[in-house]
matplotlib code that plots the C-alpha trace (Angstrom):
import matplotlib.pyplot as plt

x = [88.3, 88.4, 89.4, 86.3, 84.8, 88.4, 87.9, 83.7, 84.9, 88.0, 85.8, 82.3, 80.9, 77.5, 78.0, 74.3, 74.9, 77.6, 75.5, 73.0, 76.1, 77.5, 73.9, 72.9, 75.4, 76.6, 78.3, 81.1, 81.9, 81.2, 81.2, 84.8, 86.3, 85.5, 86.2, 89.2, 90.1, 93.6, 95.4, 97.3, 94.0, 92.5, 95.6, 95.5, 91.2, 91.8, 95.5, 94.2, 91.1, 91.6, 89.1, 90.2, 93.8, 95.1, 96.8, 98.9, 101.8, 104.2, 104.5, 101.0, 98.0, 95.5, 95.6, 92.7, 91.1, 89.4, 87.7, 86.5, 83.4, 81.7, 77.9, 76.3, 79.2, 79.6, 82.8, 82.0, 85.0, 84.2, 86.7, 87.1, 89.5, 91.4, 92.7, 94.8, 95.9, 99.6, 101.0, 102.0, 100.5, 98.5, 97.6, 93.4, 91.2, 90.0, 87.5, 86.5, 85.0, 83.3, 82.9, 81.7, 83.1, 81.8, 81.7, 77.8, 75.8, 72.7, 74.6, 76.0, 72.8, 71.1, 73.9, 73.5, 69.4, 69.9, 72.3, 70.1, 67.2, 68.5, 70.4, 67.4, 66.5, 68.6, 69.2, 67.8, 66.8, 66.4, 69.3, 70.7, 71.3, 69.8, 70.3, 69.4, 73.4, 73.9, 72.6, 74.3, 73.4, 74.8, 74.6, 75.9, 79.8, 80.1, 78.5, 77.5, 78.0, 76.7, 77.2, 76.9, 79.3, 76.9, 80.0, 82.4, 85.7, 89.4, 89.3, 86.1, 84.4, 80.9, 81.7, 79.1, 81.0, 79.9, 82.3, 82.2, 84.1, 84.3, 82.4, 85.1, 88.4, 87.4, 84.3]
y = [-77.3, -73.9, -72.3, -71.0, -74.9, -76.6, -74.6, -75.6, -79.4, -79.2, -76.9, -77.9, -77.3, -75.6, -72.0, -71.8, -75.0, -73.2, -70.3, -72.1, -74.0, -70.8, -69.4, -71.8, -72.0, -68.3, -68.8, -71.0, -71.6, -74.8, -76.2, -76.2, -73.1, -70.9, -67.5, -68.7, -71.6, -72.2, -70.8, -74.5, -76.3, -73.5, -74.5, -78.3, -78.0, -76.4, -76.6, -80.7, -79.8, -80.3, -77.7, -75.1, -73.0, -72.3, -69.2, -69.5, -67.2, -67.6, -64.2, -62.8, -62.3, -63.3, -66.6, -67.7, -69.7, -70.1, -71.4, -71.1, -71.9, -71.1, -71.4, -70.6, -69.1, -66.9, -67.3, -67.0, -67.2, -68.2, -67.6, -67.7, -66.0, -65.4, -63.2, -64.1, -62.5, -63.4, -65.3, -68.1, -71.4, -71.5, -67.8, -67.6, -66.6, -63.7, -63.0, -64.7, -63.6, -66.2, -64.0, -64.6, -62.3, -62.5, -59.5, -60.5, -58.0, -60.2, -63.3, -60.8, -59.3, -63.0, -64.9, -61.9, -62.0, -66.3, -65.4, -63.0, -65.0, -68.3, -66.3, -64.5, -67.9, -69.3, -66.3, -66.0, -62.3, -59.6, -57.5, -54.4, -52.2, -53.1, -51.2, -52.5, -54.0, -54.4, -56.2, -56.7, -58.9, -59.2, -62.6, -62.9, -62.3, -61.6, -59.9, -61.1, -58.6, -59.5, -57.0, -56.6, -54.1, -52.4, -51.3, -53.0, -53.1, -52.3, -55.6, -55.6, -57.9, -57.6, -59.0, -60.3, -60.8, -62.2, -61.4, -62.5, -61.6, -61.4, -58.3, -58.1, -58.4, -56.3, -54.5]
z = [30.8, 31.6, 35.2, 36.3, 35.3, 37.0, 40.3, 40.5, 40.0, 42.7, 45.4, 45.0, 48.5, 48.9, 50.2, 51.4, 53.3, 54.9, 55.9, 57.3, 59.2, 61.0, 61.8, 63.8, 66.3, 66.1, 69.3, 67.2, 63.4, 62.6, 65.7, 66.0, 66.3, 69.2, 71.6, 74.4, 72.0, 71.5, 68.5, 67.9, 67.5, 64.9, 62.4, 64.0, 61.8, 59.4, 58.2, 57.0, 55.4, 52.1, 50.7, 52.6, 51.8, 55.1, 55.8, 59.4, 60.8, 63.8, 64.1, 63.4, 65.7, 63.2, 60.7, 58.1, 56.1, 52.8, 49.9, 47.4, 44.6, 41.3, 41.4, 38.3, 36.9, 40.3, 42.1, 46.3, 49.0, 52.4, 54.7, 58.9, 60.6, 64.0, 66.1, 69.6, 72.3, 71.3, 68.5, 70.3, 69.8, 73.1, 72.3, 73.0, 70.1, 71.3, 68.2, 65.2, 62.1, 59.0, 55.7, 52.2, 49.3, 46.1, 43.2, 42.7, 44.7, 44.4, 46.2, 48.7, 49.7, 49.6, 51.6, 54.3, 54.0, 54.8, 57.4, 59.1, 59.0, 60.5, 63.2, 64.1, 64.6, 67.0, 69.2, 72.6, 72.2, 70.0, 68.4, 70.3, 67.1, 63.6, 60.3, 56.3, 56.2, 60.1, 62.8, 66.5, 69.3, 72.8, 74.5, 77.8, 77.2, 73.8, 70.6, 67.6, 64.7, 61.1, 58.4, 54.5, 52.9, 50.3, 48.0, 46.4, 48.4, 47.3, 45.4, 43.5, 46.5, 48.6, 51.7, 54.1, 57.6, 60.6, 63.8, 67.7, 69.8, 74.3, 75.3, 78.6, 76.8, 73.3, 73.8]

ax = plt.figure().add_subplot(projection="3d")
ax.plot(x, y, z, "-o")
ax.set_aspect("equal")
plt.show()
C-alpha cells in the first residue's frame, strides 16, 4: 500500500460534503464552532475527533485543525481555525476561518465555485464587494469573507478560505 493509497483509506471523508457543510450555515462551522465561543470548547470538539489532527497552544491566540484526503489521486486539507481575544481557556473566538488547500488549481477553483454558490444561497442579502476570487458579505455584526488565492502559496498550495469574524471588535 502506498502513502498516498494509506492516507485515502485512514481519512476518507468527502471534502465537497464538507463544503456544502460550512455554506450553509456561514454564520458557524459545522454547527459547532462559533464568534464569542469559548476557546476551551473549540479544543473540547475537535481535540477527540479522530479525523481531524488538532493543533492547540496555551500560549497562542490562534489553534487549528485539519485533515486531510486523497480524491482521485488529489490530496485536499481542510482545516478551521481560531483566533481569541487572549489565550486563556475562556478566551472568546473572536474570528474564525474554514480553508481547503490543495496543489490542484482545478479543485481549488471548484471547491471555491461550490462554496460560492451554496452561500449565495443561504445569505439574506447580496455581497458588499465581489471580485473573480473574492466575495464579502456583511450580516448584522459580522462579515463573511470567502476568497480563492489564484497562485500557488509559499508551499505549493491554492487555498480557498472562508473567514468571519465581529464587525465591532475586528472590523
Amino acid at each position: 500500500m502506498t502513502l498516498e493509497m494509506g492516507m485515502a483509506a485512514f481519512a476518507s471523508f468527502d471534502y465537497n460534503k464538507s463544503v456544502d457543510e460550512i455554506a450553509a450555515s456561514p454564520l458557524t462551522a459545522y454547527n459547532t464552532v462559533y464568534l464569542g465561543m469559548p476557546r476551551a470548547d473549540f479544543g473540547a470538539n475537535f481535540a477527540l475527533l479522530p479525523d481531524w489532527k488538532f493543533y492547540g497552544s496555551s500560549i497562542s491566540y490562534q489553534e487549528r485543525a485539519e485533515r486531510s484526503t486523497v480524491k482521485n489521486s488529489i490530496p485536499v486539507t481542510e482545516g478551521i481555525q481560531i483566533f481569541t481575544a487572549n489565550p486563556s481557556a475562556s478566551g472568546k473566538v473572536l474570528a474564525f476561518d474554514s480553508y481547503f488547500k490543495t496543489a490542484d488549481k482545478k479543485t481549488a477553483k471548484d471547491i471555491y465555485t461550490r462554496l460560492m454558490a451554496t452561500i449565495y444561497s443561504n445569505m439574506e442579502n447580496f455581497p458588499q464587494r465581489q471580485s473573480s476570487s473574492s466575495v464579502t458579505w456583511v450580516q448584522n455584526d459580522v462579515t463573511i469573507a470567502v476568497s480563492y488565492t489564484e497562485q500557488k502559496d509559499e508551499d505549493g498550495q491554492y487555498v480557498v478560505l472562508i473567514r468571519r469574524y465581529n464587525n465591532h471588535v475586528l472590523g
